[in-house]
C-alpha positions, 0 to 999 in steps of 0.5 A: 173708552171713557174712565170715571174717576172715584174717591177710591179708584179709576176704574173703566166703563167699559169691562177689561177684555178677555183674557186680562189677568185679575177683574176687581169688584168695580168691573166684575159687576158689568161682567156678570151683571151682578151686584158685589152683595149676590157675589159674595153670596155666591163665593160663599156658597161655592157657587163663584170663583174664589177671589184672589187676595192682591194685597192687605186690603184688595182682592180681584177675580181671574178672568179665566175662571169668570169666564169659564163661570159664565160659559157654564151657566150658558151652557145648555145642560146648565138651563135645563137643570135651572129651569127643572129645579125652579118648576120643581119649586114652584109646584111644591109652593102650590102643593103647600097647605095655605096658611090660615086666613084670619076670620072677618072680625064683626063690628063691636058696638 
């Protein structure tokens, strides 16, 4: 396993292996394949675990509910919702009134 060496940190390339207690940010992202900003968003909207404060500065994740996350996610129910809910948005875009197209202004002389 190779290390890369931060101001901030070391963290590993390669992520922890399952079953390890706390996942900071930095091995989250090669995890889920998310960024910190779409997990944020995520933990906001109830839809990630909650991070586990370490300390006054520091949070990590516990890799028991990262992985439950990511089993239900593949879990098939879980597509099939997905899938039905991005159809269902797309065909209410193609059901929206198009917006008015500005009319063809004519030369001015």
């Amino acid at each position: 396993m190779t290390t890369t060496t931060t101001k901030k940190r070391t963290t590993a390339e390669t992520p922890p292996a399952t079953g390890a207690a706390i996942v900071r940010y930095a091995d989250l992202h090669a995890i889920v394949g998310l960024s910190r900003a779409q997990i944020s968003r995520l933990v906001r909207a109830g839809k990630f675990p909650l991070p586990v404060p370490l300390g006054p500065n520091s949070v990590g994740f516990l890799r028991s509910e990262i992985d439950a996350w990511l089993a239900e996610r593949a879990s098939p129910e879980y597509r099939e919702h997905e899938l039905n809910r991005r159809l269902e948005a797309l065909e209410l875009r193609r059901k929206a009134p198009q917006g008015k197209r500005k009319e063809a202004r004519e030369p001015t002389a």
